[in-house]
N, C-alpha and C positions, 0 to 999 in steps of 0.2 A: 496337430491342432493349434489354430492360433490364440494367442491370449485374448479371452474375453467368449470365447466361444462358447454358448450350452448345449451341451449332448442332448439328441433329440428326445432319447428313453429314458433319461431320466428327468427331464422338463417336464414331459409326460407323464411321467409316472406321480412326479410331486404336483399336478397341477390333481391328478385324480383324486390323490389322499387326501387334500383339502377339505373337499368335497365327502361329508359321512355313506356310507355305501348303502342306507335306506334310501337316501334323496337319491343315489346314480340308480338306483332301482326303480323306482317311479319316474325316472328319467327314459327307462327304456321300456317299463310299462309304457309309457306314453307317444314314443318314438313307436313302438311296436301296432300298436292300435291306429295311429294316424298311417302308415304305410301299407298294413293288412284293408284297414277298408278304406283307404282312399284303391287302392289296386282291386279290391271285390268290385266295387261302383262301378270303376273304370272300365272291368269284365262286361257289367250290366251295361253300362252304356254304349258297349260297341258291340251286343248284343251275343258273349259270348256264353252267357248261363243262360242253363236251357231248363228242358224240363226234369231230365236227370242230371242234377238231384238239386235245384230249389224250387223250381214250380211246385213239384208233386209236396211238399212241404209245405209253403204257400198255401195250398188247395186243400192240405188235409187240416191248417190249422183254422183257415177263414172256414169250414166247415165243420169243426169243432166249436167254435164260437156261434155260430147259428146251429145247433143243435142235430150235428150229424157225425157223431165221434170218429174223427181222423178218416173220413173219406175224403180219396182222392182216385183221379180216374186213371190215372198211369198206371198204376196196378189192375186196374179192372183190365184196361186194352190187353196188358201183356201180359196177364195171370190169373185174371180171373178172380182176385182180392177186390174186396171189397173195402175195406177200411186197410191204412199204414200198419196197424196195431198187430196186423193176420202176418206181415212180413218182418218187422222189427220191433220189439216191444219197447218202445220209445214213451214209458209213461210220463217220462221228465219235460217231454215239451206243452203239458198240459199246465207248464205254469206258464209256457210263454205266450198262453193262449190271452189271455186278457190283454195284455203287449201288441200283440200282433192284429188285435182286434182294435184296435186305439189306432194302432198306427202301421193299417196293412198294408207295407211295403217290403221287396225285398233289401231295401236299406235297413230297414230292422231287421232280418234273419244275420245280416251282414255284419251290423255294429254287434248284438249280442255276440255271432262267434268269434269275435277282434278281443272284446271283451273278456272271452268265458278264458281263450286261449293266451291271453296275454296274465289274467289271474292265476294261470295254474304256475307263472314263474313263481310267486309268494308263499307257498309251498314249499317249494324245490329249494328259493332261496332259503328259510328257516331247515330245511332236512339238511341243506350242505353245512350250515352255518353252525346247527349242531353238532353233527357227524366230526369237521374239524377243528370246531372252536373259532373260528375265523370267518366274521362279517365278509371280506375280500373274498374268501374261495367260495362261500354261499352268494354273493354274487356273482362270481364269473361261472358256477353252473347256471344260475338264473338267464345270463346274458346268452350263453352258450346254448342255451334251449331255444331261448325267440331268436335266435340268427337262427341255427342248426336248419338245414335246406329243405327236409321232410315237414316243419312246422310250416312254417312260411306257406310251401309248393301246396300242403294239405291245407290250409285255412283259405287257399283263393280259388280252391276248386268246390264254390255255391256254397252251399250248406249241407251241412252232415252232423250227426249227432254223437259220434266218433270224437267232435270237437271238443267234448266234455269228458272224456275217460281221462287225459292227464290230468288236469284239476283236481277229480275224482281221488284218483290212484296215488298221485303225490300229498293230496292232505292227509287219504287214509293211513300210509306208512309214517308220514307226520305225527300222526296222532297217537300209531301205536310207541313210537319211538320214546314217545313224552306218556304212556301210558295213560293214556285217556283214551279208553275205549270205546263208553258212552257215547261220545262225540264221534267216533271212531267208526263204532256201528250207523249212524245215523250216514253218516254220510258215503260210508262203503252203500245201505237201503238206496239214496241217490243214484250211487251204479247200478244196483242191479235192474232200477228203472226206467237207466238212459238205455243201455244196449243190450242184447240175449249175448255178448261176448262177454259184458264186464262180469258177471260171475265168473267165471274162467280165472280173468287174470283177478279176481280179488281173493279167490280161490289160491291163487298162485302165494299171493302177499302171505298167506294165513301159514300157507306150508313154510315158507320163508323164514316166519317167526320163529317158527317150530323145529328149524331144522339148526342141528345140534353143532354147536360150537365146535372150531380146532382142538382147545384142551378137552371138550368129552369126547373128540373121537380118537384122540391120544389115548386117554385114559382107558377109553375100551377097549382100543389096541392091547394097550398094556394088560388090562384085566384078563384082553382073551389069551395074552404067550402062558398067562400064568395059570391060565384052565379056570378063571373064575367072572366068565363075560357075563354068563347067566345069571347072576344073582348081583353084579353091580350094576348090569343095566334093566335089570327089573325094579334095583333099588332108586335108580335116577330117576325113571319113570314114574315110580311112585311120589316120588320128593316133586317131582315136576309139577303134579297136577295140582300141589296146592300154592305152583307160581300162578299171579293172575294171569299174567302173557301169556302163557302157556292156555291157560282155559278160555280168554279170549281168541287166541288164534285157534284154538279148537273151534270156537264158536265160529269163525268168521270163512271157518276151511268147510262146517258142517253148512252153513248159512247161506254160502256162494252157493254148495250145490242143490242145495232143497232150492234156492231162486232158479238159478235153470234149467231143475224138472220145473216146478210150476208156472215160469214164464213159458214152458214148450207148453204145458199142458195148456194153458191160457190159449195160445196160437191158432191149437189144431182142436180146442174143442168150446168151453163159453163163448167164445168169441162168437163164434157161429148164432148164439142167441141172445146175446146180450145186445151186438147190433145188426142183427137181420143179416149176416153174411154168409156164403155161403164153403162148403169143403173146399182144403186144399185141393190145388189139383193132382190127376194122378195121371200119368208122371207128371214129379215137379218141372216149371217152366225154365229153373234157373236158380232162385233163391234156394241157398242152403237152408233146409228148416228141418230137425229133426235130433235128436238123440244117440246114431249112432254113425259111426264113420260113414256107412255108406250113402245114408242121408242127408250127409256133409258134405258130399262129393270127395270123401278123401280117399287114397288108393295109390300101394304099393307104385303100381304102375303109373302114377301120376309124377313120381321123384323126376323121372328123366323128361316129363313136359318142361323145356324151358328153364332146364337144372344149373347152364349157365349163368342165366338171367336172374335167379333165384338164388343163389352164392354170392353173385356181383351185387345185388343190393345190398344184404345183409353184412357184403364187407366195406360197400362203399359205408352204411348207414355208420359203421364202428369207425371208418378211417376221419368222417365229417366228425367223430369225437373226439378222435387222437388216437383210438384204441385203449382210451383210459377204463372204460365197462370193465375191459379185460382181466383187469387188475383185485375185481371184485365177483367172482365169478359166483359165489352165492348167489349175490343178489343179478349178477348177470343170469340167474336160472328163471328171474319172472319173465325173460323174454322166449322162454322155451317153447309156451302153448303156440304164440302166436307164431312164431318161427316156425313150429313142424306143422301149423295147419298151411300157413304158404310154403312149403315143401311137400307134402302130399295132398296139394289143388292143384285142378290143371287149370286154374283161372288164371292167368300170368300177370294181372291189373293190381294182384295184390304186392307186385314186388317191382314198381313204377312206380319213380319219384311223380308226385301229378295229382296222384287221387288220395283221397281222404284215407287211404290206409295206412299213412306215416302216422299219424295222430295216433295209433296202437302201441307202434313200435314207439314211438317217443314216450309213453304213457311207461312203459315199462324199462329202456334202455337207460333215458335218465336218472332212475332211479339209483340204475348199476354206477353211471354214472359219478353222484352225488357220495354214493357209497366208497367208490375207489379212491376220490380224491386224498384224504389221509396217506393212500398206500403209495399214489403217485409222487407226491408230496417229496414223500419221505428218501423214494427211491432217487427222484429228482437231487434231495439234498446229497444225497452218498455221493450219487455220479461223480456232482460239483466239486465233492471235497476230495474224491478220488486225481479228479483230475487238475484241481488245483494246488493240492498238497497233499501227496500220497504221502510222506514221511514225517510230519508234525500235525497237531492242532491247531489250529487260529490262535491266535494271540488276543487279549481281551479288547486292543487298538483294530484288531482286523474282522469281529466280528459285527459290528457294524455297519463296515462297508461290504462288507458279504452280504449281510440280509437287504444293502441295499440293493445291490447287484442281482441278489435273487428276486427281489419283486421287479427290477426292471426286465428279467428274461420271463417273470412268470407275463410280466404285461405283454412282452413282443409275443409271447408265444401266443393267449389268448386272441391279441389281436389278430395274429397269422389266420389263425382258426374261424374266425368268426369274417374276416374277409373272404376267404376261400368259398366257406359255407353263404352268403350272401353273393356273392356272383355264380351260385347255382341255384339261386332258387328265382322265379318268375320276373324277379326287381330287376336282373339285370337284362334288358332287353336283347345282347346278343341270342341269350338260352329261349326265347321265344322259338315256338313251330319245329324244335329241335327233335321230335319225333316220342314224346314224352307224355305226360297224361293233361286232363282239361286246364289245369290250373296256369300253362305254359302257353295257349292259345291265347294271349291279348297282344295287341298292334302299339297300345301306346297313342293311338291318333286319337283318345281325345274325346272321344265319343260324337264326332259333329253328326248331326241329323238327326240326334236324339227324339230333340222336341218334334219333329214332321211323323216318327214313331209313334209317339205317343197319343198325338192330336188324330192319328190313323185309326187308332186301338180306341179313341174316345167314340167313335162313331158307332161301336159297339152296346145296343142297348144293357144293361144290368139284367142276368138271369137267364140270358139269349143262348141257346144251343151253338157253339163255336167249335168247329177244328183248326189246330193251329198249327204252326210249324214248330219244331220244339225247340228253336232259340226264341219263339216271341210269346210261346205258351206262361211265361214266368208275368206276361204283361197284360193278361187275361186269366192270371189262375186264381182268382178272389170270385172264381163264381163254379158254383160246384155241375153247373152243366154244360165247363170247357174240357175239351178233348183236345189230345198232340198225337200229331204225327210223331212218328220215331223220326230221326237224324237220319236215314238211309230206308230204302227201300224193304218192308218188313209186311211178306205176307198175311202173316199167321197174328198180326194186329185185330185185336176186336174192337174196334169202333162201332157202335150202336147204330148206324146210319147204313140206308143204302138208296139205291135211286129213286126209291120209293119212297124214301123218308130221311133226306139230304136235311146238314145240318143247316140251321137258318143264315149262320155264317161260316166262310172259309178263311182264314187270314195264311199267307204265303208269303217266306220269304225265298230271294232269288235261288239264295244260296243251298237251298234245304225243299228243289223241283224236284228231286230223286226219288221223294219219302214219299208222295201223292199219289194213292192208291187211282191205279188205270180206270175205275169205273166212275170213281170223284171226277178227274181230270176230262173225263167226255163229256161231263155236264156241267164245266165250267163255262163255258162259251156256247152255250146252248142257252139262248135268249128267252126260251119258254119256264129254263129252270133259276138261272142264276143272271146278273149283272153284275158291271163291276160295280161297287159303291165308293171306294178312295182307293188311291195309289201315292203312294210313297217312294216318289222318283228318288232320293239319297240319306234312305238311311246308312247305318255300317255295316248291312249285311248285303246290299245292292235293292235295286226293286222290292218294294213292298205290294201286294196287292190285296185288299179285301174284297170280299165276293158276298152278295145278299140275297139268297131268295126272292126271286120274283121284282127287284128291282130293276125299273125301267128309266130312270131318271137322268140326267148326269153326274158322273163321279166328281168326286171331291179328291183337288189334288194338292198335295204337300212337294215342294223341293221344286228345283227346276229342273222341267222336262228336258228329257233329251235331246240333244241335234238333230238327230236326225239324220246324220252326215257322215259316216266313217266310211274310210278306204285304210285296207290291209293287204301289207306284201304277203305273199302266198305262202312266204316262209315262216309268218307269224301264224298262220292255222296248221300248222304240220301236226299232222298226226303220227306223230313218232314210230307205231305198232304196224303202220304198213308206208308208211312215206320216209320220204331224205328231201333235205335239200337240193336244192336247182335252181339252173341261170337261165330264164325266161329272154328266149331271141331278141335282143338291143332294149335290155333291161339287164338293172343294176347283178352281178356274178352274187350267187346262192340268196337273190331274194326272193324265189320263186319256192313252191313244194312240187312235187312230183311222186309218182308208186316208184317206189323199190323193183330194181328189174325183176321181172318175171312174178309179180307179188301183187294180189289181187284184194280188196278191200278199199274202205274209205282211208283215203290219205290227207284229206283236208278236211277241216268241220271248227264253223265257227263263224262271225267273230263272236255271238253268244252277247248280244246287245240289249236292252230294253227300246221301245219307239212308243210313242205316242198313237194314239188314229189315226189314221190316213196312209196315202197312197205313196207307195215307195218304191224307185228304182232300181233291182238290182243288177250290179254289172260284173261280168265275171271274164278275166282272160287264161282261154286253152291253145295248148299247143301240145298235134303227137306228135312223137318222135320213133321211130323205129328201133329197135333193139337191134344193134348188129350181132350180124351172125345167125341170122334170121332169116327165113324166105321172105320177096315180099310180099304187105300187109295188104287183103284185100279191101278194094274202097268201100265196099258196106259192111265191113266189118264193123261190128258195134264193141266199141274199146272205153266207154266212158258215161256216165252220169252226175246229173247236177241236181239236186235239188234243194227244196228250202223250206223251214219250219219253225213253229215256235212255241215256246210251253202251253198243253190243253190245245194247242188247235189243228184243224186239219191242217195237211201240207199244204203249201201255198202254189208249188209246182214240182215236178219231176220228169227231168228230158233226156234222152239217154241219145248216145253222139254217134254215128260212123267213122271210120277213120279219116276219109276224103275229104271234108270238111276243117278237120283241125291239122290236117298235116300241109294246106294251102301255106305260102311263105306267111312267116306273121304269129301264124295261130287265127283263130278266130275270138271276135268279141264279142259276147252274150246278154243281151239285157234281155231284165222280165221284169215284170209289173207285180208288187205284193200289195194287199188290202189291207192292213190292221182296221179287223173292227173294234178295238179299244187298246188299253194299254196292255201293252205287251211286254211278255221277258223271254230271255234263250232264245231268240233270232240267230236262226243260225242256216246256212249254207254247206251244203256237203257232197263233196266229190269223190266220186269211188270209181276206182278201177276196175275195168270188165276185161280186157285180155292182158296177155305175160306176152306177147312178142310186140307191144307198145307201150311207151314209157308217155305216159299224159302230164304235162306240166303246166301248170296255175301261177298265172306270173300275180294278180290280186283280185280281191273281192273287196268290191264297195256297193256301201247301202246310199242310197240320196231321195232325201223328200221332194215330192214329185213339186 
């Protein structure tokens, strides 16, 4: 090293100490909450929160505020609930009711869980701080919790009430730590009103208290070689109950559980009269609701659903810690509930970084956490001194730069840790669409088209019967007579509506044509029932369409309209599942598609365009080819079909070919005339093969305004 140089870790290290470690706390409070809902927005803006799970939120709380306790209609569709309250007893959101009433947007469900979840490091940081004496290590689990990848991935998937059990669970072990139980109880009362889980694990914290030191299990060891276990641990017991801890945690073990018989009781029977709702259903639709394993969905037989998948979380979630919990395995026991319930579920969403079920496990891991650090510590120090002088002590000249030595390795290592863990959670945009849960679907682009969204959704009267698509239901859920489509294709949806009593409006987006129930979509374009009222040619979900009963007028359009104008190589619509690549006769080698020899199906379909009104050319090049080894192919042999369609309407045509025609040199070239009568989406073309002793190849398909 040359003279004059400063070592990077300990530059670093002394530029931190400067700095008191409540101020680097409120540092990363604040860092934490500007990147949690600046990336929530960002979601909402590019329209990636849907209706599960902040609309139906939204919807229950704007209709708690007007005088209809927690209804919202997602549960009505898929369960038959009436009110939120029937599915999770969430009494804690009736403070956010006045909030959300002021100011009903999902920017506010957003900012309070940045908020609630960035609060529970203050907590964590005072349980560390005590546990080891040391402001530094009560910060670095503080810091360690808001990087840690499950926080993060859980706080940007919408809203979830899940968001508040760490808070919760870290002030309550807080409090009994400093024996303030008072305070203790009140705010354990808070859990058991946010979730039907938080009894469980506060249930957990009580046995925690309760369960019996190293030297009393020594001592009973001992007592039992000597034949007198009976009477010393009848005697501790007795001595125990007049510790307060002890009668508190009794209290807190008895108190979880009387809260979750009478929040089930609550569920499945006042409820029903208190707000006009009706019986669970039977059988349940999905929600876990009920008392006993099997009502849980839990089952021997469920261990091997996904038993990989369920290991590999639980070890990734330890290794994003260091495996420090490990060290503290008491308090490693309050992750026990939640761990054997996502080991015998076969729901596998509970053990994916993505969804709001990190927020559990963090509720309870950090704890272990906070607890082990002393043990870590300590172990840490041996290692060092093992390996840097196994044969003396430190001299009183070298203990100084030892301790200096070990806060610069304590700082590389926290940093290692907390980099690791932030390039897995949603911030870093490689891990996007990685095959992971909602909170990893955002693009990063920015949200352009926002405002054409929203100016869409304004055209929507206040109070108006609406079904939505369930990315834009979150932009219409402030009215208790909006309905959503599911995300995909879902029969067994109860929507209130049928053709006889079609809702006043339909809002649609591109991307979410799958979920539109077949007897909806025949009356979309049916001039007698519905028009279009606005189109939103560029939001971020593609095409926007709203639909109005009985409007006859012209639509109101937002973005610029389409061209009008696209040509695609054949080999950009390949349908993978019956086509290959192919070189279309004095066209460019494999930019054609063609059937797979002998393999019968659509092998092209697409380009899946939006267009404006009017009249459109489409042009299409065929050319068959004979399958050698083959007899030859008769000339009316019918070997091929074209045809074209587009979301809600009828086909626009369907021609089907003989061989004679396309096997002329060249191929032949196809034009047809298509009518849009309005704004259209999923314009698409599709060619299917009719025999296996001709290979039909599509050298491209282009659309052009007449």
């Amino acid at each position: 090293m040359s003279e004059g140089t400063v070592p990077v870790l300990p530059s670093i290290a002394r530029t931190i100490r400067r700095v008191p470690p409540r101020a680097w706390l409120a540092v990363a409070l604040a860092a934490y909450f500007a990147v949690s809902f600046s990336l929530s927005w960002l979601r909402a803006l590019e329209l990636q929160t849907t209706t599960w799970d902040i609309g139906l939120y939204q919807q229950a709380l704007w209709s708690t505020a007007h005088g209809r306790p927690f209804f919202e209609t997602a549960d009505v569709e898929t369960g038959g609930y009436r009110s939120l309250l029937e599915v999770h007893t969430v009494f804690v959101l009736y403070l956010l009711v006045p909030l959300y009433a002021a100011f009903p947007s999902q920017a506010t469900l957003f900012a309070v869980q940045s908020a609630v979840v960035a609060l529970a490091a203050v907590p964590l940081y005072l349980l560390a701080r005590d546990r080891t004496g040391s402001a530094w290590l009560g910060l670095a689990a503080a810091v360690v919790f808001l990087a840690w990848t499950p926080t993060l991935s859980s706080n940007l998937y919408d809203f979830h009430p899940e968001a508040f059990l760490p808070l919760e669970l870290f002030t309550t072990v807080l409090l009994w730590e400093r024996r303030r139980y008072a305070a203790g109880f009140a705010v354990a009362g808070l859990g058991w009103a946010t979730f039907e889980l938080a009894p469980v694990l506060l249930a957990a914290v009580g046995v925690f208290f309760l369960w019996p030191s190293r030297e009393t299990w020594a001592r009973w060891g001992a007592s039992l070689r000597r034949g007198r276990w009976g009477a010393v641990v009848a005697g501790d017991l007795r001595g125990a109950l007049w510790n307060s801890r002890v009668r508190a945690s009794l209290g807190l073990v008895v108190g979880s559980v009387a809260a979750y018989v009478v929040l089930l009781d609550l569920r499945t029977g006042p409820f029903l009269t208190w707000f006009g709702t009706t019986p669970l259903p039977v059988p349940p639709t999905g929600y876990v609701i009920g008392g006993t394993p099997a009502a849980l969905g839990l089952a021997w037989g469920n261990v091997g659903v996904g038993f990989f998948a369920k290991v590999s979380y639980w070890l990734l979630l330890l290794a994003l810690l260091g495996f420090v919990p490990l060290l503290a395995p008491r308090a490693l026991g309050l992750s026990l509930p939640w761990f054997a319930f996502t080991l015998f579920s076969s729901n596998t969403n509970y053990v994916v970084l993505g969804f709001q079920y990190g927020f559990i496990a963090g509720a309870t891991l950090l704890i272990a956490f906070a607890y082990a650090l002393p043990t870590a510590m300590a172990l840490g120090e041996r290692w060092r001194t093992r390996l840097r002088s196994p044969d003396r002590p430190p001299s009183e000249t070298e203990r100084p730069a030892r301790r200096s030595t070990r806060g610069r390795w304590i700082v590389a290592g926290l940093a290692a840790l907390i980099v690791v863990n932030v390039a897995l959670t949603p911030a870093n945009p490689w891990m996007q669409d990685r095959g992971l849960g909602s909170a990893y679907r955002v693009s990063y682009g920015g949200g352009g088209g926002f405002a054409g969204v929203e100016a869409l959704v304004g055209l929507i009267p206040p109070g108006a019967t609406v079904v939505a698509s369930d990315n834009l239901f979150p932009l219409v859920a402030n009215d208790p007579n909006a309905y959503s489509f599911f995300w995909t294709q879902n029969n067994l949806l109860a929507l209130p509506f049928s053709p006889s009593a079609p809702p006043a409006y339909v809002l649609i987006a591109d991307n979410r044509t799958a979920a539109v129930p077949a007897w909806l979509s025949a009356e979309l374009y049916n001039s007698t029932v519905y028009g279009v009222r606005g189109v939103d040619w560029e939001s971020p979900a593609g095409t926007l369409l709203l639909f109005e009963t009985g409007f006859a007028g012209s639509f109101t359009a937002f973005g610029a309209a389409p061209p009008g104008t696209v040509s695609e190589p054949g080999s950009a619509l390949l349908n993978p599942e019956a086509g290959i690549p192919a070189t279309f006769p004095g066209g460019p080698a494999g930019g054609a598609a063609a059937n797979a020899p002998g393999v019968l199906g659509t092998y092209l379909q697409g380009p899946w365009i939006s267009l404006g009104p009017g009249v459109y050319l489409v042009t299409v090049e065929l050319v068959a080819i004979p399958v050698p080894g083959n007899p030859p192919v008769p000339a009316n042999e019918t070997v091929a079909w074209v045809g074209a369609a587009a979301f809600a309407q009828s086909a626009y045509f369907g021609v089907t070919y003989s061989y004679a025609p396309l096997a002329a040199a060249g191929g032949a070239t196809e034009t047809f005339s298509v009518d849009a009568p309005g704004p259209t989406i999923q314009f698409e073309v599709q060619e299917v093969a009719l025999a296996t002793d001709v290979e039909v190849v599509c050298g491209s398909v282009s659309v052009t305004a007449a």
